[in-house]
DSSP file (Angstrom, degrees, kcal/mol; ACC not computed):
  #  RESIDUE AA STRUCTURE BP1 BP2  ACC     N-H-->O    O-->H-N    N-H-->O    O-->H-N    TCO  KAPPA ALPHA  PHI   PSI    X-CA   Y-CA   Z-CA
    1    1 A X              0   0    0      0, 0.0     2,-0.3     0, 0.0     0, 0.0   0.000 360.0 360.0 360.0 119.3   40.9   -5.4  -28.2
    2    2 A X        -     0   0    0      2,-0.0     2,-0.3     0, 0.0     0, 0.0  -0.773 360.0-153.1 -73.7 134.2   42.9   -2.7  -25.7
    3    3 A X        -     0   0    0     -2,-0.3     2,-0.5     3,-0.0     3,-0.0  -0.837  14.2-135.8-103.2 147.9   42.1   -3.7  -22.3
    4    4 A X        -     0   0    0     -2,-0.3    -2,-0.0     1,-0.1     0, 0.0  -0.922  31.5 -93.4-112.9 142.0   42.4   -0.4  -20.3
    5    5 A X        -     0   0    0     -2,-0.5     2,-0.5     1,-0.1    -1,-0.1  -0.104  35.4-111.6 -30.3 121.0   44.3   -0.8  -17.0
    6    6 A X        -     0   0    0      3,-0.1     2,-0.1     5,-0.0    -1,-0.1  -0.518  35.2-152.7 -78.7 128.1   42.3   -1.4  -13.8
    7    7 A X        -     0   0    0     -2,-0.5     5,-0.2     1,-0.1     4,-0.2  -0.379  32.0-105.1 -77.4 174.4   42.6    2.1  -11.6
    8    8 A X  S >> S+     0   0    0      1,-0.2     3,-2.4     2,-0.2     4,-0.7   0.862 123.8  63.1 -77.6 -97.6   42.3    1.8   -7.4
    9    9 A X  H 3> S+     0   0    0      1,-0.3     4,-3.5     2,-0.2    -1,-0.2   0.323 109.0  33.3   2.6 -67.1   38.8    3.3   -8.2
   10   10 A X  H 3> S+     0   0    0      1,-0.3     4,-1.0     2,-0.2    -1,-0.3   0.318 114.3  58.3 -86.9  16.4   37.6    0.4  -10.2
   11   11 A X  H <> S+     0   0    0     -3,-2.4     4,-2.7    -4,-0.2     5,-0.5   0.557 111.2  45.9-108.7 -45.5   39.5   -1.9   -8.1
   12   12 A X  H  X>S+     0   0    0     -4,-0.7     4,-2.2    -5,-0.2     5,-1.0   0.976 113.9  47.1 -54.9 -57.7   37.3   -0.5   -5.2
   13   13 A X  H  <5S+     0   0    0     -4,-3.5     5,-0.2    -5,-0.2    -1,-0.2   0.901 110.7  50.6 -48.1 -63.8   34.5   -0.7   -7.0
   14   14 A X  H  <5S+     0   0    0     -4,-1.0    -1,-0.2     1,-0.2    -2,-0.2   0.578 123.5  27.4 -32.9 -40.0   35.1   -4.5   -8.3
   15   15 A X  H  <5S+     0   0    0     -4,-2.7    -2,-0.2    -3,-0.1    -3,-0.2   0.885 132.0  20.6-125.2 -16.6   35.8   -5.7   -4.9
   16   16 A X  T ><5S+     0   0    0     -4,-2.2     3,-3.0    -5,-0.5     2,-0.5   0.962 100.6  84.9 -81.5 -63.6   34.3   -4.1   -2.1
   17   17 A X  T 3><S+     0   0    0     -5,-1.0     4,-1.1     1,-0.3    60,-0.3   0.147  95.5  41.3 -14.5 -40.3   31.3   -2.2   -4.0
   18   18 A X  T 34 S+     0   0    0     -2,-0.5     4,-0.5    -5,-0.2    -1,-0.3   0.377 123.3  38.8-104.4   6.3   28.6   -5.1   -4.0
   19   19 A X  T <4 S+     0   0    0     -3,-3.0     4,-0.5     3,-0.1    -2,-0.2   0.436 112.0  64.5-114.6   3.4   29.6   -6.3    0.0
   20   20 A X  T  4 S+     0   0    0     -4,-0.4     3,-0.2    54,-0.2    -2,-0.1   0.947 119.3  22.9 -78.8 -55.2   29.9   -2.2    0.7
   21   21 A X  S >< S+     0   0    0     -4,-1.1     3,-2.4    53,-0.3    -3,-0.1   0.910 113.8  63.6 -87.4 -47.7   26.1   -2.1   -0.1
   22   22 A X  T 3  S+     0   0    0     -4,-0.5    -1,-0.2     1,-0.2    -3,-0.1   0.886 105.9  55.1 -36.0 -45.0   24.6   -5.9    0.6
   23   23 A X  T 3  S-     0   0    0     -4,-0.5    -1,-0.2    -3,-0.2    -2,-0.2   0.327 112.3-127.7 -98.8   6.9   25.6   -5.2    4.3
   24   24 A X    <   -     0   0    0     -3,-2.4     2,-0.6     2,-0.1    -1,-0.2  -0.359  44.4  -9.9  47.3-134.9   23.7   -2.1    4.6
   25   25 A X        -     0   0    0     -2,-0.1     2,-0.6    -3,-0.1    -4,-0.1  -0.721  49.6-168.0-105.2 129.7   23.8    1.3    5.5
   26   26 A X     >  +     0   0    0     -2,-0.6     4,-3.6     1,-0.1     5,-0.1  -0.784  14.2 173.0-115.5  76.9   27.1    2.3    7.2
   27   27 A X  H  > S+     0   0    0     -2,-0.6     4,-1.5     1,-0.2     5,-0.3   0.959  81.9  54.6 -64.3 -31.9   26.6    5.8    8.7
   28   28 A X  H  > S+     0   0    0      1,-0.2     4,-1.2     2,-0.2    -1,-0.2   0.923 106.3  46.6 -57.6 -40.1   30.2    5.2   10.4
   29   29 A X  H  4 S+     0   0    0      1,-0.2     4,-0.4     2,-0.2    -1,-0.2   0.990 106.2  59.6 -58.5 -42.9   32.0    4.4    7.5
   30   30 A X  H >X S+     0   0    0     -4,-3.6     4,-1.7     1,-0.2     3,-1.1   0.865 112.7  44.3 -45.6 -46.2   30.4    7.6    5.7
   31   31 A X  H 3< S+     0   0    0     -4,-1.5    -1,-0.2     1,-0.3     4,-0.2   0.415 106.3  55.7 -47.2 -23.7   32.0    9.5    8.4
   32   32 A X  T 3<>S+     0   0    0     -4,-1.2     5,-1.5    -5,-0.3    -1,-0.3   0.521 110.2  43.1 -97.7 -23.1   34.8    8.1    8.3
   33   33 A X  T X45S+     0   0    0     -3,-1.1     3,-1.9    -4,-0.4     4,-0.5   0.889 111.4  57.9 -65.9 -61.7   35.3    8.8    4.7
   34   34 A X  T 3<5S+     0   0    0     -4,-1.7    -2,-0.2     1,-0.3    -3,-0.2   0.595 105.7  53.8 -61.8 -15.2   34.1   12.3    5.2
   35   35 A X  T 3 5S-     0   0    0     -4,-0.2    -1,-0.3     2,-0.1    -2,-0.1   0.680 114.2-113.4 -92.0 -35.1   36.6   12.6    7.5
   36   36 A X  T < 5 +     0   0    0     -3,-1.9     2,-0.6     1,-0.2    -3,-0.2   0.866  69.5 136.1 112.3  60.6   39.4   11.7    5.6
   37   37 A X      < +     0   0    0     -5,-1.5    -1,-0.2    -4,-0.5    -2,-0.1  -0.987  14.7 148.5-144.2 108.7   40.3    8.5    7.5
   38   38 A X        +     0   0    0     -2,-0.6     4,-0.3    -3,-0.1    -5,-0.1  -0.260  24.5 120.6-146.3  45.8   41.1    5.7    4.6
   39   39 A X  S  > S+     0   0    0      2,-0.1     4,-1.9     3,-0.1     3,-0.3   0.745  75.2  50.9 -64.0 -36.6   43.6    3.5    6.1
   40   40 A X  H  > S+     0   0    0      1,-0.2     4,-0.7     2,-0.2    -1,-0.1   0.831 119.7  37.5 -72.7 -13.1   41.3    0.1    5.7
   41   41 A X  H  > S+     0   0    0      2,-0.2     4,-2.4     3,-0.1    -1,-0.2   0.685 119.4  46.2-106.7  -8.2   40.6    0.9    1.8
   42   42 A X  H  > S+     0   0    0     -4,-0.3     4,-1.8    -3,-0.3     5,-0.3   0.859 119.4  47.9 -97.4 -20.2   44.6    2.4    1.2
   43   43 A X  H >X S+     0   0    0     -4,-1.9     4,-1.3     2,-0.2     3,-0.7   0.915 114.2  44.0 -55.7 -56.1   45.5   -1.1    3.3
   44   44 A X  H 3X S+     0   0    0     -4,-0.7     4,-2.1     1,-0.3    -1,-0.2   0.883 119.4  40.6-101.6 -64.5   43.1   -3.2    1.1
   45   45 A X  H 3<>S+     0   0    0     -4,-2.4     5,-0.6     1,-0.2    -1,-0.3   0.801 117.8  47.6 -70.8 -11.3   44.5   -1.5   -2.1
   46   46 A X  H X<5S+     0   0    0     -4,-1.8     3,-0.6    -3,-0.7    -2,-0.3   0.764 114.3  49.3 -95.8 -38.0   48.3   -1.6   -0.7
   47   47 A X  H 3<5S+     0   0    0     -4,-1.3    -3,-0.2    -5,-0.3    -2,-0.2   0.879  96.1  79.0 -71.3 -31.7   47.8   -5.8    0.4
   48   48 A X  T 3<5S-     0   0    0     -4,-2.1    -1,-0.3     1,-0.1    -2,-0.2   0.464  85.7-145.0 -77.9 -20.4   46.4   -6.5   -3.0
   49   49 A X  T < 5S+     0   0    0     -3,-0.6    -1,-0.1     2,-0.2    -3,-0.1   0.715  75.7  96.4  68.6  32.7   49.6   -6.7   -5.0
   50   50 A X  S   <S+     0   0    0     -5,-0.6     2,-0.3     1,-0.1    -2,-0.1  -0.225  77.9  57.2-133.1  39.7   48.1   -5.1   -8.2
   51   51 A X  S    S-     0   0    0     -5,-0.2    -2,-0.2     4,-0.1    -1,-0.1  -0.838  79.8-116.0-158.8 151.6   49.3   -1.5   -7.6
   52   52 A X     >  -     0   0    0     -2,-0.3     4,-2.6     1,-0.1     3,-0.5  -0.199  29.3-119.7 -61.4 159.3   52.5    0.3   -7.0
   53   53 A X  H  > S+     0   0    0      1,-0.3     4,-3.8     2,-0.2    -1,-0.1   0.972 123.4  54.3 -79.7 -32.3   53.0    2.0   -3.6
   54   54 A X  H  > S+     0   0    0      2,-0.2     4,-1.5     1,-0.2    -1,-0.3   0.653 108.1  49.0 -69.5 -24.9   53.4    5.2   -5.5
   55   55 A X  H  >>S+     0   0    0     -3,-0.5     4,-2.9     2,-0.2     5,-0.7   0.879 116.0  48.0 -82.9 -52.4   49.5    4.4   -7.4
   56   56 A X  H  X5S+     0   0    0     -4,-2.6     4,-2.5     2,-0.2     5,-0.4   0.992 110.8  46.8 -58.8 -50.3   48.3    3.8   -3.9
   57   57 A X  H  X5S+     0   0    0     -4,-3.8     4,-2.4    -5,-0.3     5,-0.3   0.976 117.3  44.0 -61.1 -50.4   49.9    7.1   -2.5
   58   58 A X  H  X5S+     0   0    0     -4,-1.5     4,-2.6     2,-0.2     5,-0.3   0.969 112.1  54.6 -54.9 -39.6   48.5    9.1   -5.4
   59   59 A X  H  X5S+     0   0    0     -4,-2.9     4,-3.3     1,-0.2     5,-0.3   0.952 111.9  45.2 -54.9 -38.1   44.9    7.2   -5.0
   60   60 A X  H  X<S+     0   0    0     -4,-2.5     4,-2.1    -5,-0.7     5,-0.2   0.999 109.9  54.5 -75.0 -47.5   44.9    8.3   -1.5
   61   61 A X  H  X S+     0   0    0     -4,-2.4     4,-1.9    -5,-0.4    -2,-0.2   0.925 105.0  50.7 -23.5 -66.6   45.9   11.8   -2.3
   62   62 A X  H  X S+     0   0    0     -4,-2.6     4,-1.6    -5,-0.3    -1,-0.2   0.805 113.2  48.4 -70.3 -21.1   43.2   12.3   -4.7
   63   63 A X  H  < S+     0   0    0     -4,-3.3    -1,-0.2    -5,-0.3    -2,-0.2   0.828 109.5  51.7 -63.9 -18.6   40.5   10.9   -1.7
   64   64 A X  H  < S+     0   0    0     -4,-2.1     3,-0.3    -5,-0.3    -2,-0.2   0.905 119.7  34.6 -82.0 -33.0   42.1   13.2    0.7
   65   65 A X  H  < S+     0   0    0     -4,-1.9     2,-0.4     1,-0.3    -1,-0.3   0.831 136.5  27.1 -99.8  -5.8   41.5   16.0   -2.0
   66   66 A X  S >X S+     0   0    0     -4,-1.6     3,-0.6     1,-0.2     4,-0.6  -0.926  70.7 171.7-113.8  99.5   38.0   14.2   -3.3
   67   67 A X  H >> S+     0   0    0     -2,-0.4     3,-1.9    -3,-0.3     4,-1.2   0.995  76.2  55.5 -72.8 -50.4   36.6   12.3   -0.2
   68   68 A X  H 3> S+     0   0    0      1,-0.4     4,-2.8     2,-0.2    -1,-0.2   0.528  87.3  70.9 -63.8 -31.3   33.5   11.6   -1.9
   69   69 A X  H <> S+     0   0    0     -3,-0.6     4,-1.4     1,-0.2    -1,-0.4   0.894  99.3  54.3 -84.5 -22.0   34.8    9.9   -5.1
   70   70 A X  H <X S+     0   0    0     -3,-1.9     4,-2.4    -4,-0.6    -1,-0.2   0.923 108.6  50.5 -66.8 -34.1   35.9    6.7   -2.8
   71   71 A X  H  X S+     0   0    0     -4,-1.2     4,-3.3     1,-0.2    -2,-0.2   0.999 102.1  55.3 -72.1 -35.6   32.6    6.7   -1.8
   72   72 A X  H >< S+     0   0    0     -4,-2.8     3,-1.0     2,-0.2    -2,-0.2   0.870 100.9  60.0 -35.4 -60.9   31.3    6.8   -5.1
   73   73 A X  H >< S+     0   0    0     -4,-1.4     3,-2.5     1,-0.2     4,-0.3   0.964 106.5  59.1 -16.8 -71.6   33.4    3.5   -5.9
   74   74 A X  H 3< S+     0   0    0     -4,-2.4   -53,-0.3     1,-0.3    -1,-0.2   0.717 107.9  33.8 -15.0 -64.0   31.3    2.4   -3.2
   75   75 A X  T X< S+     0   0    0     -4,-3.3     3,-1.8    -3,-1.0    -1,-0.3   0.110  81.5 122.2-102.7  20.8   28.2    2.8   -4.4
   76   76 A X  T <  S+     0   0    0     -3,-2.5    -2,-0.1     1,-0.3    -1,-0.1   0.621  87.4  26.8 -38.7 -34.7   29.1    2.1   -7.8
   77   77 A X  T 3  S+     0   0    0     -4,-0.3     2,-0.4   -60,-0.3    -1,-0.3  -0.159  97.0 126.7-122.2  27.1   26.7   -0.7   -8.3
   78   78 A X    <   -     0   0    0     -3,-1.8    -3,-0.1     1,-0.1     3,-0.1  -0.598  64.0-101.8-100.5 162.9   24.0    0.6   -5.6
   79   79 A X        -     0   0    0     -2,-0.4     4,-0.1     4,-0.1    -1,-0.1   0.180  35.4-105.1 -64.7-167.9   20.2    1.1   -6.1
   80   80 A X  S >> S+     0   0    0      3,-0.2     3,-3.6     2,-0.1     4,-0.7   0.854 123.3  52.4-100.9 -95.3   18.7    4.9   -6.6
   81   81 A X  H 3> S+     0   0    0      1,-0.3     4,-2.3     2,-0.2     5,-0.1   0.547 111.1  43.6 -23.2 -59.9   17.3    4.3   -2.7
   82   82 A X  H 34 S+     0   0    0      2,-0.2     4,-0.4     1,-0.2    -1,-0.3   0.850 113.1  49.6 -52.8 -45.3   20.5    3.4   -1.5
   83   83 A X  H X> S+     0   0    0     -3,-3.6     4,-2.0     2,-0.2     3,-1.9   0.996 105.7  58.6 -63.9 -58.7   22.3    6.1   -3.3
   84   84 A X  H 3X S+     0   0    0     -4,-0.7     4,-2.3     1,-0.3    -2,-0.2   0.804 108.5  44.8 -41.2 -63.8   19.8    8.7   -2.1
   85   85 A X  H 3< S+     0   0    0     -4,-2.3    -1,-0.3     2,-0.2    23,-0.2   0.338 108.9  52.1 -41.8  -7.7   20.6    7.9    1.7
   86   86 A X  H X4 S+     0   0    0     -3,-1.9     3,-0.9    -4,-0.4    -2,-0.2   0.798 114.2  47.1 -99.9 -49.6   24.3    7.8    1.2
   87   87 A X  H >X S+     0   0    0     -4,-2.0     4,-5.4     1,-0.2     3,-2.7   0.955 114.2  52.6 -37.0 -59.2   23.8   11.9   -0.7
   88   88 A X  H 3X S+     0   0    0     -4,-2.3     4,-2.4     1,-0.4    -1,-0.2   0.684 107.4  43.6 -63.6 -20.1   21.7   12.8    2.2
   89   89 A X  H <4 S+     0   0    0     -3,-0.9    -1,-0.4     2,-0.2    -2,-0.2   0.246 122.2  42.0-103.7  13.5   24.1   11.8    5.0
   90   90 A X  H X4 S+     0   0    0     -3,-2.7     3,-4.2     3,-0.1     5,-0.4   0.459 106.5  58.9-107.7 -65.3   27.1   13.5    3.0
   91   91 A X  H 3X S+     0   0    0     -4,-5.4     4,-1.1     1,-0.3     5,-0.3   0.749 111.9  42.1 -32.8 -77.4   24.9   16.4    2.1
   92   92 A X  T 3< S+     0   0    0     -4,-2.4    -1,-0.3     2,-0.2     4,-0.2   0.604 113.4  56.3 -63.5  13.5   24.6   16.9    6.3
   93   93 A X  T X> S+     0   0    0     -3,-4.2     3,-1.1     3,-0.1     4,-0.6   0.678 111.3  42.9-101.0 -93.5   28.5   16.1    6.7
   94   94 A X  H >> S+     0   0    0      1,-0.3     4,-1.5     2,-0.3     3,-1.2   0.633 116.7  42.3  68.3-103.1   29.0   18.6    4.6
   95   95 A X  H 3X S+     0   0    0     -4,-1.1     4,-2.9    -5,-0.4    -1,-0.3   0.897 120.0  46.3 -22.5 -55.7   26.4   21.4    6.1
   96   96 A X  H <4 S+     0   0    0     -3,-1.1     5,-0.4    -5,-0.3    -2,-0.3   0.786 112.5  48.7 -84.7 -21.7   27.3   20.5    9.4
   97   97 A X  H X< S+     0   0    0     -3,-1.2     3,-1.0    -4,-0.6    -1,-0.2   0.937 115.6  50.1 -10.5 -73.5   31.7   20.6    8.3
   98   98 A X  H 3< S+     0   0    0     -4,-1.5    -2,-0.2     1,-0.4    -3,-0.1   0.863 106.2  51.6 -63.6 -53.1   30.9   24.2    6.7
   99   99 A X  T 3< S-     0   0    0     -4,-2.9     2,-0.9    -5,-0.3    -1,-0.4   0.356 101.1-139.7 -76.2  12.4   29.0   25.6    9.8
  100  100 A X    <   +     0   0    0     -3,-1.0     2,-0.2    -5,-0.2    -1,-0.2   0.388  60.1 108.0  59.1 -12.0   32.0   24.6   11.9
  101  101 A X  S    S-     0   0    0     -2,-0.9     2,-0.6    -5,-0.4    -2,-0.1  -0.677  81.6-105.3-110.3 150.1   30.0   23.1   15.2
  102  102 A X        +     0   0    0     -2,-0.2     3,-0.1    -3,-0.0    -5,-0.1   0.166  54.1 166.4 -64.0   9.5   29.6   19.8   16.3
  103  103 A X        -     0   0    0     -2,-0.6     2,-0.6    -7,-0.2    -7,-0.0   0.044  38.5-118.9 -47.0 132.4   26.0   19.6   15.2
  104  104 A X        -     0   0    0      1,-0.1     2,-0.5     3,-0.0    -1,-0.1  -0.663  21.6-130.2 -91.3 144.2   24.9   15.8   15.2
  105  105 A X        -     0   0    0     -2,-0.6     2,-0.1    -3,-0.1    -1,-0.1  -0.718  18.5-129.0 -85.9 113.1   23.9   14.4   12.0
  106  106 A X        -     0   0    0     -2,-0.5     2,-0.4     1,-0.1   -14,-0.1  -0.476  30.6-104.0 -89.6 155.2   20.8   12.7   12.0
  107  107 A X              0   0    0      1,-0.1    -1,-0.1    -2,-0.1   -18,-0.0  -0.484 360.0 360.0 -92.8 161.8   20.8    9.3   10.5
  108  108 A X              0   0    0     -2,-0.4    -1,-0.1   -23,-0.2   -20,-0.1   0.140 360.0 360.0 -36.7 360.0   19.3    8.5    7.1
């Protein structure tokens, strides 16, 4: 049997992913992703002693150029409901990003 390396992704996934979603819907956090602001998850992956600082700076790289796939980690294990409210409040980060204006995002 190959065991395939665990990546930050599945490391996200593994330890935050089921207390991301039990605690319920986190419109700040989304924002805070959308935003690019991942110091508490590059902290988390940096404290953990299973990745090199050079796997943390490339994991953080690729959120800054995918925001979305850490949240995905996120919701890795979350219901279709759950999932659907996390889309809807990216989908309007996203609209409201594009269109440039401060437009408030209503919540989910």
């Amino acid at each position: 049997m190959n065991a395939q390396p665990m990546t930050c992704g599945d490391y996200v996934t593994a330890t935050f992913a089921r207390d991301f979603v039990a605690e319920g819907f986190d419109h700040d956090t989304v924002e805070r992703i959308h935003r690019g602001l991942f110091d508490e998850w590059t902290h988390a992956l940096a404290q953990s002693g299973l990745f090199s600082n050079g796997t943390v700076a490339a994991t953080l790289d690729s959120w800054q150029d995918d925001p979305h796939s850490l949240l995905s980690a996120l919701l890795a294990n979350a219901d279709e409901i759950t999932l659907k409210r996390y889309d809807l409040v990216w989908e309007a980060l996203e609209r409201s990003a594009h269109a440039g204006a401060d437009a408030v995002v209503e919540y989910a």
